[in-house]
C-alpha positions as CSV (number, residue, x, y, z in Angstrom):
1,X,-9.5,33.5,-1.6
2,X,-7.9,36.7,-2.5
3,X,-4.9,35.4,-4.6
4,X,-7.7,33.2,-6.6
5,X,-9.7,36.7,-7.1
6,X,-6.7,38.2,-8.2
7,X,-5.3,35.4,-10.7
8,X,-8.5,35.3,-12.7
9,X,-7.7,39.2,-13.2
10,X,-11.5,40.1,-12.4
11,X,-12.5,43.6,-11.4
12,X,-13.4,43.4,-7.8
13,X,-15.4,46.1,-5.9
14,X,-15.5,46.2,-2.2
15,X,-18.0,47.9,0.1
16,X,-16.0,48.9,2.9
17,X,-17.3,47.7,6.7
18,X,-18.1,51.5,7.6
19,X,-19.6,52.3,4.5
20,X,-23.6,51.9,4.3
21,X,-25.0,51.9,0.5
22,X,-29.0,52.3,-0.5
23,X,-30.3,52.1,-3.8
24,X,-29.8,50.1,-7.0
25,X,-26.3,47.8,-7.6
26,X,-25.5,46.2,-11.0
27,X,-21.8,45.0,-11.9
28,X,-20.6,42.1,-14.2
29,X,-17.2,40.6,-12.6
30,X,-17.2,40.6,-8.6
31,X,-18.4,42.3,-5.4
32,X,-17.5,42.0,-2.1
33,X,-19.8,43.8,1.0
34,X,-17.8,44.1,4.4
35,X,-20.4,47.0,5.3
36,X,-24.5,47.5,5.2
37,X,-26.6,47.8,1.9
38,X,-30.3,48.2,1.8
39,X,-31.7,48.1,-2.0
40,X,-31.7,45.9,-5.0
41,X,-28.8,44.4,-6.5
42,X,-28.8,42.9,-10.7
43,X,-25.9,41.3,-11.4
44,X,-26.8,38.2,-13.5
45,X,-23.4,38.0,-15.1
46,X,-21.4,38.8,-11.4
47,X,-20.1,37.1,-8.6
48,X,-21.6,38.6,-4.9
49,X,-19.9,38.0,-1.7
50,X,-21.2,39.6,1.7
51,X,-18.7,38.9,4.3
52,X,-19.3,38.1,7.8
53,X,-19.4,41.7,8.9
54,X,-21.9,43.1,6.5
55,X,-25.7,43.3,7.0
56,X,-27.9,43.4,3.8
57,X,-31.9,44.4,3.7
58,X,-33.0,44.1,0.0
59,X,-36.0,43.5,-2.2
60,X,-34.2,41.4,-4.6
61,X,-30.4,39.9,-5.5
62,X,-29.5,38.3,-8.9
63,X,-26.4,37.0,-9.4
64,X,-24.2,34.0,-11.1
65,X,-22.9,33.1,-7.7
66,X,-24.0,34.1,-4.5
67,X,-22.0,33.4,-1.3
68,X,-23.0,34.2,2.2
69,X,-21.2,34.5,5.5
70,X,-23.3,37.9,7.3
71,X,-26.6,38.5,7.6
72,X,-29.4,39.0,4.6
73,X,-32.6,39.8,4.3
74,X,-34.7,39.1,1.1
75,X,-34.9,37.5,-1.9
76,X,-31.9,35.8,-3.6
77,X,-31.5,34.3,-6.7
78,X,-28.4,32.6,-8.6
79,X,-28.3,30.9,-11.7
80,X,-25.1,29.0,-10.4
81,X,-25.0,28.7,-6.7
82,X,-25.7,29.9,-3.6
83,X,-23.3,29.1,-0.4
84,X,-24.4,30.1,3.5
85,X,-20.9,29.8,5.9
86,X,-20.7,28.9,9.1
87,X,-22.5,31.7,11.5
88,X,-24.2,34.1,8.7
89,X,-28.0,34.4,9.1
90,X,-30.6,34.4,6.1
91,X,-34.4,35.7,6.4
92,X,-34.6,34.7,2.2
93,X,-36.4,32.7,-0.3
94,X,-33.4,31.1,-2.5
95,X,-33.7,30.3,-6.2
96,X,-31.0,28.5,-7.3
97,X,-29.0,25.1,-9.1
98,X,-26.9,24.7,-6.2
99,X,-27.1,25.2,-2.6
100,X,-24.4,24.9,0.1
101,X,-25.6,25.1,3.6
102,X,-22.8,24.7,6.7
103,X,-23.4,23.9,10.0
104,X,-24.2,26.5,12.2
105,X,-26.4,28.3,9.7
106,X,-29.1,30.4,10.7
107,X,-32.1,30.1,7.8
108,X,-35.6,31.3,7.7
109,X,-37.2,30.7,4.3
110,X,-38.4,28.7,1.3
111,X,-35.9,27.1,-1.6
112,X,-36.4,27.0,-4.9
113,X,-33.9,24.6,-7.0
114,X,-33.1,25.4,-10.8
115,X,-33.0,22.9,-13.3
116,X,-30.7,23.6,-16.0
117,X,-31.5,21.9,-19.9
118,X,-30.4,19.1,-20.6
119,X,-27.0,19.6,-23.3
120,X,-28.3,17.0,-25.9
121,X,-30.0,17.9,-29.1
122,X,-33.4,16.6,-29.4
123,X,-33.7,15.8,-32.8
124,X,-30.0,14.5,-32.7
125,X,-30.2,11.3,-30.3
126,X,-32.7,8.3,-29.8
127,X,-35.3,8.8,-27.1
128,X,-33.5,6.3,-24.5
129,X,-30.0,8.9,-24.8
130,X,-32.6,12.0,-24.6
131,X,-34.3,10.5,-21.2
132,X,-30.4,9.9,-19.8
133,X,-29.9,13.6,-20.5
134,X,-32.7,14.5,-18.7
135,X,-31.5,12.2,-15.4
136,X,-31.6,14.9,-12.5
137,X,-28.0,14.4,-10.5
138,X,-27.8,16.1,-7.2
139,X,-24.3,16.0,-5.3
140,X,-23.6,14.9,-1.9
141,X,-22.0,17.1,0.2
142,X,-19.9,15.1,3.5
């Protein structure tokens, strides 16, 4: 996962596993949490990991992409995706387009799934191409 990090040339912040943050977060590229944080974290634009070591209490987490192999508390939201790995535990209401749940997932809470708009211009297509738009396709994960 690294070398893909490091070919898309993104800035990348890493808390460190002995390093405990509390307060407010906000970046735009990509963060990584090995260690604890207690607060808030805005990020609408970023990408959030929280590795298998790290423990998180928060009031709120917005992010593009949200993926999950420690433990969190609170309530998460991403506009893309959220994914829980094998072993992490979640005590969180999700709000999110997609969700990725492993086996082996410990997960307390309520989901809330985002529809996105459909790309079609209204005024542009006949009512039967608008309805197809509109057509709600979930994926099967195996």
């Amino acid at each position: 996962m690294a070398d893909k990090i490091y070919e898309e040339k993104q800035n990348v912040t890493i808390i460190g596993e002995e390093t405990e943050f509390n307060g407010v977060l906000e970046f735009s590229d990509r963060l990584i949490i090995t260690g604890r944080f207690t607060g808030k974290i805005n990020a609408p634009t970023g990408e959030l990991e929280i590795s298998k070591t790290s423990e998180c209490d928060v009031d709120s987490i917005v992010a593009k992409s949200i993926e999950i192999s420690g433990r969190v508390k609170g309530s998460l939201t991403a506009s893309e995706r959220i994914e829980l790995f094998s072993g992490s535990s979640i005590s969180s209401d999700l709000t999110t387009a997609k969700l990725r749940i492993a086996n082996n997932v410990d997960f307390n809470g309520d989901v809330t799934m985002l529809e996105k708009e459909p790309e079609v211009d209204l005024f542009s297509v006949v009512s039967s191409e608008f309805k197809q738009a509109c057509v709600i396709h979930s994926d099967v994960v195996k």
